[in-house]
N, CA and C atoms of all chains as a GROMACS GRO file, in nm:
protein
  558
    1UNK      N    1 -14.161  17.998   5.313
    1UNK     CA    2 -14.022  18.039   5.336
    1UNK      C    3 -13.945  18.039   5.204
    2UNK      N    4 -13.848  18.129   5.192
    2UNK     CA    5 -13.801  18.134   5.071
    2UNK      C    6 -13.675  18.034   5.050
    3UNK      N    7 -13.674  17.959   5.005
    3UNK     CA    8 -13.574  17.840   4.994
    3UNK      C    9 -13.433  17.876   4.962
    4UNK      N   10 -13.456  17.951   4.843
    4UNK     CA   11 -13.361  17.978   4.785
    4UNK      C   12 -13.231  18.082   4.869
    5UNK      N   13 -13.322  18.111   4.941
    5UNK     CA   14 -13.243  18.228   5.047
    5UNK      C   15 -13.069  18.247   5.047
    6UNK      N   16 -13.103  18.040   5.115
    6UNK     CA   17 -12.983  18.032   5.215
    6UNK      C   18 -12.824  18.039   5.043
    7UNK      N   19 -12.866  17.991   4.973
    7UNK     CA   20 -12.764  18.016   4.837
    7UNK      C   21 -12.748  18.120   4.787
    8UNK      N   22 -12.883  18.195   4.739
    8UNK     CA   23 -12.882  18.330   4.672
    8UNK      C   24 -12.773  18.463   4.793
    9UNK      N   25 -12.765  18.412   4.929
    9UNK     CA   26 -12.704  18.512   4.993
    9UNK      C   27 -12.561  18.544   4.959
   10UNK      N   28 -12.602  18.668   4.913
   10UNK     CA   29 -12.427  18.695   4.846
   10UNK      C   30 -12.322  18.745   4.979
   11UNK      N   31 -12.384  18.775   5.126
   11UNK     CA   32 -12.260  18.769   5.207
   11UNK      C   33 -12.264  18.591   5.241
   12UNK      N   34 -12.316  18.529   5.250
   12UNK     CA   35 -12.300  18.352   5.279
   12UNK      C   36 -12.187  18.326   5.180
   13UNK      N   37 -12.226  18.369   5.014
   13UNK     CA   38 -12.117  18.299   4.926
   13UNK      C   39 -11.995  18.349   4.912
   14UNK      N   40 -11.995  18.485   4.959
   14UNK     CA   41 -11.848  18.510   4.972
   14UNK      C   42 -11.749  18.438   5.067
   15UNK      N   43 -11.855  18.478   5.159
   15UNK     CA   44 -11.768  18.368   5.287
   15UNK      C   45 -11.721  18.223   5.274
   16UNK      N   46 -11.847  18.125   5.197
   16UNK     CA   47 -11.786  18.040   5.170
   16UNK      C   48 -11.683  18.037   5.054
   17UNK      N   49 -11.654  18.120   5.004
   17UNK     CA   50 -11.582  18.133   4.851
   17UNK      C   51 -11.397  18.149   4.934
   18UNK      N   52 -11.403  18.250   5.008
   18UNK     CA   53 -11.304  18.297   5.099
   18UNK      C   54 -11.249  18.182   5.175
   19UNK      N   55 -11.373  18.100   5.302
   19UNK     CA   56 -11.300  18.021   5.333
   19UNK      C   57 -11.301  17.903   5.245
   20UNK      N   58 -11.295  17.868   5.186
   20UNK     CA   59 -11.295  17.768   5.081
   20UNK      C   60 -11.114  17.786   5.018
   21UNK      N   61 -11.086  17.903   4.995
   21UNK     CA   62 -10.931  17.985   4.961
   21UNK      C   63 -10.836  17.937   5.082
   22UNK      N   64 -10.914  17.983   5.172
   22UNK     CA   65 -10.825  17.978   5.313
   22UNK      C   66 -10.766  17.821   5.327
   23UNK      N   67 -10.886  17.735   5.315
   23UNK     CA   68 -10.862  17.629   5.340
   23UNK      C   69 -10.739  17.509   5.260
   24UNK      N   70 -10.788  17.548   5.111
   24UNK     CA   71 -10.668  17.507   5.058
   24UNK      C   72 -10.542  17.528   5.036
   25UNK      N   73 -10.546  17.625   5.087
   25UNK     CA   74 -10.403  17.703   5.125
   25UNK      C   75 -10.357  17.613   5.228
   26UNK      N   76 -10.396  17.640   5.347
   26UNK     CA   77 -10.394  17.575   5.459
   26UNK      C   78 -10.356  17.402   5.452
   27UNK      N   79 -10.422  17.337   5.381
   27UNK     CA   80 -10.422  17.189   5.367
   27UNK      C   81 -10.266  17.181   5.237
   28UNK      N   82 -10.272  17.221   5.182
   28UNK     CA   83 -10.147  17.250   5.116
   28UNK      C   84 -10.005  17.262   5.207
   29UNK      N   85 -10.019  17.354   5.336
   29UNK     CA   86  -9.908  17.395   5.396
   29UNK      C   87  -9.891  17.309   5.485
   30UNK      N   88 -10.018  17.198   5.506
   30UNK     CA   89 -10.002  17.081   5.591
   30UNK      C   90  -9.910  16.971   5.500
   31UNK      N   91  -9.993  16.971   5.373
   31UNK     CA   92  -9.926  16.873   5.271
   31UNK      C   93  -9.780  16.861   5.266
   32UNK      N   94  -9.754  17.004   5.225
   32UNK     CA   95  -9.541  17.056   5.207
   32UNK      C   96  -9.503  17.032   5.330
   33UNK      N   97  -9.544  17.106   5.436
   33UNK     CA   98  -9.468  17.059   5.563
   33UNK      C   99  -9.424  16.877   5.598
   34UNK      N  100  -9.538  16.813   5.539
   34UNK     CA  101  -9.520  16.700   5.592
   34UNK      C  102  -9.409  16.629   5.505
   35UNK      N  103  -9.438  16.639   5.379
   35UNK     CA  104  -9.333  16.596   5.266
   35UNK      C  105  -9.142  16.666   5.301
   36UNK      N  106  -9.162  16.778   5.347
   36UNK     CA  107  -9.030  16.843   5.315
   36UNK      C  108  -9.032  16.799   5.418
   37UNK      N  109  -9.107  16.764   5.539
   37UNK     CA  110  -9.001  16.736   5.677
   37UNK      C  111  -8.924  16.613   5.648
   38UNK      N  112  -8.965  16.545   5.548
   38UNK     CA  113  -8.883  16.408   5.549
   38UNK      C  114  -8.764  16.398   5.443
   39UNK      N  115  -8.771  16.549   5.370
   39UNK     CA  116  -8.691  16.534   5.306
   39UNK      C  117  -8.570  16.659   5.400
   40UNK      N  118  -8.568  16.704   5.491
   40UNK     CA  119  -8.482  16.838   5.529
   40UNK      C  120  -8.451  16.780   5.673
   41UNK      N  121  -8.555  16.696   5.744
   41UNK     CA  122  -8.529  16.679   5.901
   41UNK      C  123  -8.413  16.560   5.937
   42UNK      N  124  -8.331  16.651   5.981
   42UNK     CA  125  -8.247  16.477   6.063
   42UNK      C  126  -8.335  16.464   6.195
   43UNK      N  127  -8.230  16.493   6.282
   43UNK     CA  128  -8.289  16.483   6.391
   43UNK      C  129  -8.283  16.611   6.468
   44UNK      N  130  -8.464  16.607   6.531
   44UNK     CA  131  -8.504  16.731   6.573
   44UNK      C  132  -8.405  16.804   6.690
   45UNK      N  133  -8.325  16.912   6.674
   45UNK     CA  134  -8.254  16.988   6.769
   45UNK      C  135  -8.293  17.088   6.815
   46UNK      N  136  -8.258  17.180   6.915
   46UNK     CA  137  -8.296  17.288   6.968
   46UNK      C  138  -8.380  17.384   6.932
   47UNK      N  139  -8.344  17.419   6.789
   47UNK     CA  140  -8.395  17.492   6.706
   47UNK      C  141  -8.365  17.488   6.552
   48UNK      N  142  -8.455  17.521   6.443
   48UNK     CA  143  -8.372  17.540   6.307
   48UNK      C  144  -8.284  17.569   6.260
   49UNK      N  145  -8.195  17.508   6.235
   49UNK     CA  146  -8.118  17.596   6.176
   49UNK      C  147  -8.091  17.619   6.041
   50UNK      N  148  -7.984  17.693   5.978
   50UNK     CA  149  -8.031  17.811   5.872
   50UNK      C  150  -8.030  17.705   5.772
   51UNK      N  151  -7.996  17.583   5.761
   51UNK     CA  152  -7.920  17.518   5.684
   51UNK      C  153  -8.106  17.426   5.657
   52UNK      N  154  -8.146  17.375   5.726
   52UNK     CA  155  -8.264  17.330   5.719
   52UNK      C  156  -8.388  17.441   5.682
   53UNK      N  157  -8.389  17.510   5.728
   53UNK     CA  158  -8.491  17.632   5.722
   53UNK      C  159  -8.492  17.645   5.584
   54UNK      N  160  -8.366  17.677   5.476
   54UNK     CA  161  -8.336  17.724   5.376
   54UNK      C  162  -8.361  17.548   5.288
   55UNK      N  163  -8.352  17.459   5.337
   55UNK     CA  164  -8.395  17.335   5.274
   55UNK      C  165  -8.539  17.367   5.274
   56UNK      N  166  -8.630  17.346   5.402
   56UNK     CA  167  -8.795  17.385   5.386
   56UNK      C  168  -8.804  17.485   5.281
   57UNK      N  169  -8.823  17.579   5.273
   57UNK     CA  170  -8.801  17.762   5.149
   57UNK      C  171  -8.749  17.639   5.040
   58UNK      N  172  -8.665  17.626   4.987
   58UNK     CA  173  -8.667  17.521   4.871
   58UNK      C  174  -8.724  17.427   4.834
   59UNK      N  175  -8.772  17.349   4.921
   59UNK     CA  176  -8.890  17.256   4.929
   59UNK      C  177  -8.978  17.291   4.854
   60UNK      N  178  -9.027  17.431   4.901
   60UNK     CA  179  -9.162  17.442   4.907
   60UNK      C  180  -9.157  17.508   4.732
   61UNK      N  181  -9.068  17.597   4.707
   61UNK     CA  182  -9.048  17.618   4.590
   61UNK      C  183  -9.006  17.489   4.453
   62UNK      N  184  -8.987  17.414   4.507
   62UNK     CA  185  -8.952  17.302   4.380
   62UNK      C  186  -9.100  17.192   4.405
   63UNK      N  187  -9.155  17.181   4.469
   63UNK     CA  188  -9.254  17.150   4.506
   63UNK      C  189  -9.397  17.189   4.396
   64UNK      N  190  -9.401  17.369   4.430
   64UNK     CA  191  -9.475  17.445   4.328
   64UNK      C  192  -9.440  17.409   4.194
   65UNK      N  193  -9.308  17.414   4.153
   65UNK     CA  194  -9.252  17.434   4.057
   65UNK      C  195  -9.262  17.310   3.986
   66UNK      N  196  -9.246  17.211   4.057
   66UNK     CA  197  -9.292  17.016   4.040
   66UNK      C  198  -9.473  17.030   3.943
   67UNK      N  199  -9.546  17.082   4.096
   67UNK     CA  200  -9.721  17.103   3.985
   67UNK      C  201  -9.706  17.149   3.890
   68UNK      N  202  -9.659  17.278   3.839
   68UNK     CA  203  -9.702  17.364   3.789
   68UNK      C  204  -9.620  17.291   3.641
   69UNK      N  205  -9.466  17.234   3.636
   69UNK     CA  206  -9.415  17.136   3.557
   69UNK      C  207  -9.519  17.052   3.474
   70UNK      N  208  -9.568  16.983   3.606
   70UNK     CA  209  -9.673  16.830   3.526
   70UNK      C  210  -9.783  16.940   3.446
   71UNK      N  211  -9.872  17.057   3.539
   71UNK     CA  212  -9.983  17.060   3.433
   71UNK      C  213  -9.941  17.119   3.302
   72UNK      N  214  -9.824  17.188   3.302
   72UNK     CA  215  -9.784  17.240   3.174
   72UNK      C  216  -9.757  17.128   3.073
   73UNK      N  217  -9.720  17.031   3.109
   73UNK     CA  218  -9.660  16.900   3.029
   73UNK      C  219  -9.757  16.860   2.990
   74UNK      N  220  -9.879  16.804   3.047
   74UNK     CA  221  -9.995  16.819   3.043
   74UNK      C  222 -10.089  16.799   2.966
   75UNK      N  223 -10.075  16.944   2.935
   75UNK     CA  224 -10.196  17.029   2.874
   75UNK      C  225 -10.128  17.033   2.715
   76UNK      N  226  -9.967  17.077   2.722
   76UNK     CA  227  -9.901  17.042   2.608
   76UNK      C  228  -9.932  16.884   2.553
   77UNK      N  229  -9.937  16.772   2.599
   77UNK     CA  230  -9.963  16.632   2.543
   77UNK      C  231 -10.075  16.671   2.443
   78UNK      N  232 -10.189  16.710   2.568
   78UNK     CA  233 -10.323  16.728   2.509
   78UNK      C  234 -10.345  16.805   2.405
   79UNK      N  235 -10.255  16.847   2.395
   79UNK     CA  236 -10.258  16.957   2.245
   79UNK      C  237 -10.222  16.882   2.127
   80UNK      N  238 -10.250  16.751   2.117
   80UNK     CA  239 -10.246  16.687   2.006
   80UNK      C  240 -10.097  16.620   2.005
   81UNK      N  241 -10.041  16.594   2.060
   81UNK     CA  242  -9.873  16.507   2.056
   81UNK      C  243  -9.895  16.388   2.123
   82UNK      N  244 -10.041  16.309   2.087
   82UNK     CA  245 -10.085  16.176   2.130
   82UNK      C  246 -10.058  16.161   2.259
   83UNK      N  247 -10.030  16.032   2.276
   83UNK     CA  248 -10.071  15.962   2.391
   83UNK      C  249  -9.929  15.990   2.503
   84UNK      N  250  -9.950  15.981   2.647
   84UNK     CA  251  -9.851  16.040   2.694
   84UNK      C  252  -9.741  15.977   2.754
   85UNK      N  253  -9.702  15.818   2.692
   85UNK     CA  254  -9.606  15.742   2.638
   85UNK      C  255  -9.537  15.850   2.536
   86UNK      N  256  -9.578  15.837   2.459
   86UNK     CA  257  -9.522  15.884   2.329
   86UNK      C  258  -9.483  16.026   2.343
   87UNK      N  259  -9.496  16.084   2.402
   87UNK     CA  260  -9.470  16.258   2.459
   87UNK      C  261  -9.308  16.197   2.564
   88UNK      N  262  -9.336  16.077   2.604
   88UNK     CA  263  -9.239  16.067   2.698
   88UNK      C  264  -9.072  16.035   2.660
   89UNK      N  265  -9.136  15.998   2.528
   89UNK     CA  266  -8.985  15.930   2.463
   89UNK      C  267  -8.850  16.022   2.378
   90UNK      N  268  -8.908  16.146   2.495
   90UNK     CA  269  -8.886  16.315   2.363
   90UNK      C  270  -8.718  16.265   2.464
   91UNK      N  271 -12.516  19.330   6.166
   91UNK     CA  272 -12.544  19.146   6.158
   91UNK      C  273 -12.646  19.115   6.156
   92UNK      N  274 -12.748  19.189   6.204
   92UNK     CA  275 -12.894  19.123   6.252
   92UNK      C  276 -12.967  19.144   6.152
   93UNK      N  277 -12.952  19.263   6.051
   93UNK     CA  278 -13.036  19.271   5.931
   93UNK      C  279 -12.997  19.174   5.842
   94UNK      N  280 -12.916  19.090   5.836
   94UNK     CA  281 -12.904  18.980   5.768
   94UNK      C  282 -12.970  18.838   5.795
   95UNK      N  283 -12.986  18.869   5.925
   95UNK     CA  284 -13.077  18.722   5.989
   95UNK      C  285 -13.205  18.764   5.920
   96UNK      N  286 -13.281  18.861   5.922
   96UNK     CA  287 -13.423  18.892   5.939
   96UNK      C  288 -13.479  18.761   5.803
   97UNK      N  289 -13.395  18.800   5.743
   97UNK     CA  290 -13.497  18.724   5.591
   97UNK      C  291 -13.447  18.592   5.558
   98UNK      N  292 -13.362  18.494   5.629
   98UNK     CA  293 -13.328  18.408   5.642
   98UNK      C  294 -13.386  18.301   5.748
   99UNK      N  295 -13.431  18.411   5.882
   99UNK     CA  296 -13.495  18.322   6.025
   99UNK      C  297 -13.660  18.378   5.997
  100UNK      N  298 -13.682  18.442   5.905
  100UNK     CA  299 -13.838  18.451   5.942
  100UNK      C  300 -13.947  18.339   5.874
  101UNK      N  301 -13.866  18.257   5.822
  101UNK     CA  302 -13.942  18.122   5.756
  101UNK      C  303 -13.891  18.027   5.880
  102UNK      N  304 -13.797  18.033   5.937
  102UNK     CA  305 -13.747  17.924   6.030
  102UNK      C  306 -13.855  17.976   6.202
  103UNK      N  307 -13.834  17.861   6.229
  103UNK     CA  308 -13.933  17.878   6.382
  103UNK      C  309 -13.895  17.952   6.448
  104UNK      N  310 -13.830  18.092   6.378
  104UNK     CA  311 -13.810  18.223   6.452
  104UNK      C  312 -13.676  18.181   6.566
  105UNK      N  313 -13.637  18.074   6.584
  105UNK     CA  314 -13.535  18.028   6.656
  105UNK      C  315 -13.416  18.113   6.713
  106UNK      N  316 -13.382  18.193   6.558
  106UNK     CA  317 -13.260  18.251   6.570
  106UNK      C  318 -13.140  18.198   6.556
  107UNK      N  319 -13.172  18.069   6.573
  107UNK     CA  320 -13.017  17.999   6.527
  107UNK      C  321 -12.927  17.994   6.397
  108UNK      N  322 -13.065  18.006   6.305
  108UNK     CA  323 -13.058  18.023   6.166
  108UNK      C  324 -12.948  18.121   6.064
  109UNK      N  325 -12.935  18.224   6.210
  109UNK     CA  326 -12.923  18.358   6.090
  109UNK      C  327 -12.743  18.352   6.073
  110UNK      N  328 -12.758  18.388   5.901
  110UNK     CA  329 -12.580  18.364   5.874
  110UNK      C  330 -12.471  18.431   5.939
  111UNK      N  331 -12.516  18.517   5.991
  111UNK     CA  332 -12.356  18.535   6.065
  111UNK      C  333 -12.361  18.450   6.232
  112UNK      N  334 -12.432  18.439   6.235
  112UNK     CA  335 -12.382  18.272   6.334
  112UNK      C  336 -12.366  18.153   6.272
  113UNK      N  337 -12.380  18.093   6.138
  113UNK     CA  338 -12.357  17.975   6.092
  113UNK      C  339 -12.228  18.024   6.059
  114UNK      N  340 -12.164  18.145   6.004
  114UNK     CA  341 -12.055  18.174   5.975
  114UNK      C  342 -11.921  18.200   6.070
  115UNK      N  343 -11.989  18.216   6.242
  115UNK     CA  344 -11.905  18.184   6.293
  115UNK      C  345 -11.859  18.050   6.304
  116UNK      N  346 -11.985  17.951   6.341
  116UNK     CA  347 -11.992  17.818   6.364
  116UNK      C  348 -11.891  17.776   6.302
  117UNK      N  349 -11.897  17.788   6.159
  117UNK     CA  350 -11.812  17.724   6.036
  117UNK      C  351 -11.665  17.754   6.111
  118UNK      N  352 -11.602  17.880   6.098
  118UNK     CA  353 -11.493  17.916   6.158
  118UNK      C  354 -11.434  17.854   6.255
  119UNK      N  355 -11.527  17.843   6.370
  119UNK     CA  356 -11.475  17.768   6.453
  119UNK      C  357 -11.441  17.603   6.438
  120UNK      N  358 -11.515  17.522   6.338
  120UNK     CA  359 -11.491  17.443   6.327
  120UNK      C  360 -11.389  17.394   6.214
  121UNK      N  361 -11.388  17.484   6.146
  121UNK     CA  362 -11.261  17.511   6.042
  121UNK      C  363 -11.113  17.503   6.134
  122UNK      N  364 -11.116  17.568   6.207
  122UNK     CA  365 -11.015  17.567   6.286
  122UNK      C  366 -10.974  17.464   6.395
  123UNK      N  367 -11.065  17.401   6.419
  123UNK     CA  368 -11.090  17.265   6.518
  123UNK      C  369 -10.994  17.159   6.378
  124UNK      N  370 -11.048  17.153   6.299
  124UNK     CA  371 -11.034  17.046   6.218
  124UNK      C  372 -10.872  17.079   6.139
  125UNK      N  373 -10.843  17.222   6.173
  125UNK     CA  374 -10.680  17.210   6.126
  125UNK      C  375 -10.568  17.165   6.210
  126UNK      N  376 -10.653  17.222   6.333
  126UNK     CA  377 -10.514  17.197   6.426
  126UNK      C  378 -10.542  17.044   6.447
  127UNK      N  379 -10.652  16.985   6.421
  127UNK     CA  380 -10.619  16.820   6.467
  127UNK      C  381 -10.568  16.790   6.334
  128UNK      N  382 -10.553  16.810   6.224
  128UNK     CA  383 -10.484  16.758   6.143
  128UNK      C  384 -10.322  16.778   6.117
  129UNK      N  385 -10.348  16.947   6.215
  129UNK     CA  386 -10.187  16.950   6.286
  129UNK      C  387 -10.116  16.848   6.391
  130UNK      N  388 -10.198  16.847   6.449
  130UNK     CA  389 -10.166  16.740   6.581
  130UNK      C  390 -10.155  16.586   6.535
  131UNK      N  391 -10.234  16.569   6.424
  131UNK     CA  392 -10.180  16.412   6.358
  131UNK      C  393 -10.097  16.396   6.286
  132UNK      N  394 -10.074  16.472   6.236
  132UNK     CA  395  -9.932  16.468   6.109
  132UNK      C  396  -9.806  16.483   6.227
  133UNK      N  397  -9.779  16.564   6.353
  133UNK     CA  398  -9.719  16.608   6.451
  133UNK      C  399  -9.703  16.436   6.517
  134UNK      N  400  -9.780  16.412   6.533
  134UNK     CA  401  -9.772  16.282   6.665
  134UNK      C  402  -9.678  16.186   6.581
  135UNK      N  403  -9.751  16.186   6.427
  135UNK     CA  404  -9.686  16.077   6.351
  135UNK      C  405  -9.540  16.094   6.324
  136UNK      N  406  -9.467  16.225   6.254
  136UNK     CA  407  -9.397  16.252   6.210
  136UNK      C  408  -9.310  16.253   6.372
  137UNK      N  409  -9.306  16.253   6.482
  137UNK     CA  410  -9.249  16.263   6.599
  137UNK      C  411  -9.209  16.160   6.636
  138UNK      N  412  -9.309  16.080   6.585
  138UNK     CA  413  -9.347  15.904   6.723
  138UNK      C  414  -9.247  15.830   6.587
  139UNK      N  415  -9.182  15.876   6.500
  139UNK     CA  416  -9.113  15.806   6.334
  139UNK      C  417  -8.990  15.838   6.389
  140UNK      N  418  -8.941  16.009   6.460
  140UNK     CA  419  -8.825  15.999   6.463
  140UNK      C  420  -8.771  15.976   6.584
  141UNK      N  421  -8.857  15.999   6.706
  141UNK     CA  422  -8.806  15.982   6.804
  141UNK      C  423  -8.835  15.831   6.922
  142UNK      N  424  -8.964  15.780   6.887
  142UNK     CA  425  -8.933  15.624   6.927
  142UNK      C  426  -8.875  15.519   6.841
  143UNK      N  427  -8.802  15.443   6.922
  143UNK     CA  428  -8.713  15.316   6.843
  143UNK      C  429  -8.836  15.230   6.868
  144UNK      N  430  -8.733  15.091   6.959
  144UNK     CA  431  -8.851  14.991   6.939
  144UNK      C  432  -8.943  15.018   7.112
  145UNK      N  433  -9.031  15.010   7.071
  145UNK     CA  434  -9.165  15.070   7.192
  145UNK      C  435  -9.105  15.009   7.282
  146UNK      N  436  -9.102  15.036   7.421
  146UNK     CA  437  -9.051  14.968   7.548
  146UNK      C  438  -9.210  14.964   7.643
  147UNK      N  439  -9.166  14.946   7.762
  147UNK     CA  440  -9.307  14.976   7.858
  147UNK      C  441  -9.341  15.079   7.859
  148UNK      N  442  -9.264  15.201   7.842
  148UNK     CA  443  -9.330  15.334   7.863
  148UNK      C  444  -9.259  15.421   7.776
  149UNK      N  445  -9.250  15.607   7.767
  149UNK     CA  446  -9.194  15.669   7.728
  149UNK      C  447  -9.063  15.682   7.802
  150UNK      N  448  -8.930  15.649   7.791
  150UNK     CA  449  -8.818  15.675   7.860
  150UNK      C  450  -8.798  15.856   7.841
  151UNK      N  451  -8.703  15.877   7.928
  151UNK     CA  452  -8.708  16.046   7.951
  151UNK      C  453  -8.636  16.096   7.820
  152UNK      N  454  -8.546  16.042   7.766
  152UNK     CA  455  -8.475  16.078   7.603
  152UNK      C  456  -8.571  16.082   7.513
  153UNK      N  457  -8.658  15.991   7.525
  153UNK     CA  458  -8.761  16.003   7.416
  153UNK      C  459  -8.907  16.074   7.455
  154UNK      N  460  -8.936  16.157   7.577
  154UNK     CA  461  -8.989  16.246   7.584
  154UNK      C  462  -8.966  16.392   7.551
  155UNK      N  463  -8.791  16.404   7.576
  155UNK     CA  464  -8.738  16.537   7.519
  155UNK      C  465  -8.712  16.557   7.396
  156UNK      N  466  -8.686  16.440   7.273
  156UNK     CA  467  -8.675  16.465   7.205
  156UNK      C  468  -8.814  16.502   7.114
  157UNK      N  469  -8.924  16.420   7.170
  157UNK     CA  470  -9.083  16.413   7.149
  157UNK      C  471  -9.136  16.628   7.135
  158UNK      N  472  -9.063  16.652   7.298
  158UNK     CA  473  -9.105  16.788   7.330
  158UNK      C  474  -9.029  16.879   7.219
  159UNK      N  475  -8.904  16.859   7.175
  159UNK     CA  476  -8.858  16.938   7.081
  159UNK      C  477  -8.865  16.903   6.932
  160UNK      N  478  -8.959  16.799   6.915
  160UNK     CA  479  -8.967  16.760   6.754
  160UNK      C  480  -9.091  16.815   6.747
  161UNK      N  481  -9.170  16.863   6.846
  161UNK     CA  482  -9.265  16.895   6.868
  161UNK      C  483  -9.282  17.067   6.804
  162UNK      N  484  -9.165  17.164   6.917
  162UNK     CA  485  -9.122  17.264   6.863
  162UNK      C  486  -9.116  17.281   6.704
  163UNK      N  487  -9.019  17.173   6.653
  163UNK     CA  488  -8.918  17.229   6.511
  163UNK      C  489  -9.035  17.200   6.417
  164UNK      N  490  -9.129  17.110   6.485
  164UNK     CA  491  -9.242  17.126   6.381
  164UNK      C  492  -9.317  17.248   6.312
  165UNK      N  493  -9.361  17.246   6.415
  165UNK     CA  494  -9.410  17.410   6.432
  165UNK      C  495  -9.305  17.523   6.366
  166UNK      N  496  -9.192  17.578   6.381
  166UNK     CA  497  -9.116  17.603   6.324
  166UNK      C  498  -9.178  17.567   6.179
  167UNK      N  499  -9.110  17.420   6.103
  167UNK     CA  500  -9.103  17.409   5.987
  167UNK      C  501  -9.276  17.468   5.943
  168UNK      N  502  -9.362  17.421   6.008
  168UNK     CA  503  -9.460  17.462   5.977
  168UNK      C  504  -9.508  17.591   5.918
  169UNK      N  505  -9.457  17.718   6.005
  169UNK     CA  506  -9.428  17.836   5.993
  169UNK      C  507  -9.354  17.848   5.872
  170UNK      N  508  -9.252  17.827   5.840
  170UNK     CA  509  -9.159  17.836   5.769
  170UNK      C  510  -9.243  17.814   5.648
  171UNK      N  511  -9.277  17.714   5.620
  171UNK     CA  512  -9.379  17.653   5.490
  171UNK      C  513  -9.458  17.727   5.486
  172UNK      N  514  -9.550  17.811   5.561
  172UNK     CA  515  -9.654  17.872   5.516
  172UNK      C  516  -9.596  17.979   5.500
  173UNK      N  517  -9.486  18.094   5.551
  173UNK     CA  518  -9.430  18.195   5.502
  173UNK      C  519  -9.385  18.190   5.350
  174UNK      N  520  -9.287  18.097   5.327
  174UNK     CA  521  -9.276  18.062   5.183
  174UNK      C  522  -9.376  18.040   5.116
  175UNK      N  523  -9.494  17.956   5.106
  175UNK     CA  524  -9.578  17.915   5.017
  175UNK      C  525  -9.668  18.081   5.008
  176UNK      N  526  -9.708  18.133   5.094
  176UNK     CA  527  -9.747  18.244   5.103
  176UNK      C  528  -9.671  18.353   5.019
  177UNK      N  529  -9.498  18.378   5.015
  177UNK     CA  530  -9.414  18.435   4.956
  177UNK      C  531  -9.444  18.434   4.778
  178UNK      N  532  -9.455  18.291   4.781
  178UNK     CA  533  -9.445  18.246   4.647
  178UNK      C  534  -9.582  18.271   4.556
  179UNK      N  535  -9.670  18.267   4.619
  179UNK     CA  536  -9.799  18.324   4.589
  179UNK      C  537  -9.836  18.426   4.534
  180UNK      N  538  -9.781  18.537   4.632
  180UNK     CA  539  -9.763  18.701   4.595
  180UNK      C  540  -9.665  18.703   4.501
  181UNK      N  541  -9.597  18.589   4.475
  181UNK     CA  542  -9.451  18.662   4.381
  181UNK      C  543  -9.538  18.573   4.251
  182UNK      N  544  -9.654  18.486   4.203
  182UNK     CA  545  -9.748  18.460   4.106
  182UNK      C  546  -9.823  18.562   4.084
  183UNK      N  547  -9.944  18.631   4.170
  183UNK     CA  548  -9.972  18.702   4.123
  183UNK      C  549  -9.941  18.828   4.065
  184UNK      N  550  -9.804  18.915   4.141
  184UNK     CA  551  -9.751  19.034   4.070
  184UNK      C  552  -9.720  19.009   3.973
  185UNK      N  553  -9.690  18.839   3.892
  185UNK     CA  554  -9.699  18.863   3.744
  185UNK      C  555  -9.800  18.896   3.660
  186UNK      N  556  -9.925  18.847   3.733
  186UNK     CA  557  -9.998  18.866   3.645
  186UNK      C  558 -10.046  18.967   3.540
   0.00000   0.00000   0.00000
């Protein structure tokens, strides 16, 4: 039997490549939901309203904007501006 | 679909169980098993935080309705988060 089969299959690795995408997406939108509910929810009413809804949508954008902050900061330390104490005291 | 099993199940005991587009449903389905219970736990928790005080003998009827509609706005926010995070995504890559 050819062993190698079940890896070498290039419709298998797409699929897992795809859901592999899907998934962290997904676990992400579990992540924000859970964080912004505690930062946007009073207490649960009838329905959303615009005022909360538009808190979640900001959430989720300062959130991104939070990662994408640290790895830039980061990667800048690592570029030779030592240790990341010393980056901190800017 | 089936020309994809052939060279995958003909080393296996011919079973048929083998062939990838049934492991690829399998996966799916269990992909999806395993979100919504991680929906349903983050849900129970984030519910049972805002809407029970201190535990009594049972669920009183205030704290079943509010249970049933924290239940809703979840879902809601849920939605909401994945529309945005989704939004924000497409608005990364058109820079690229």
């Amino acid at each position: 039997m050819d062993t190698q089969g079940v890896t070498a299959d290039p419709q298998l690795q797409q699929f897992i490549e795809v859901e592999s995408q899907k998934q962290r997406f997904q676990q992400l939108v579990h992540q924000m939901t859970d964080v912004c509910w505690e930062k946007c929810m009073d207490k649960p009413g009838p329905k959303l309203d615009s005022r909360t809804e538009t808190c979640f949508v900001n959430c989720v954008e300062r959130f991104i904007d939070t990662s994408q902050f640290i790895l830039n900061r980061l990667e800048q330390t690592q570029r030779g501006r030592g240790s990341l104490s010393e980056s901190m005291s800017d | 679909m089936d020309s994809f099993g052939s060279d995958f199940s003909s080393g296996a005991a011919g079973s048929g169980k083998m062939d990838p587009g049934t492991i690829m449903e399998q996966v799916k389905v269990q992909i999806a098993v395993a979100n919504a219970q991680e929906l349903l736990q983050r849900m129970t928790d984030k519910c049972f935080k805002k809407c029970v005080g201190k535990p009594g003998g049972s669920l009183d009827n205030s704290e079943q309705k509010c249970i049933a509609m924290c239940m809703d706005r979840y879902m809601d926010a849920w939605n909401t988060v994945s529309r945005a995070y989704n939004s924000r995504l497409q608005r990364e890559r058109a820079r690229i």
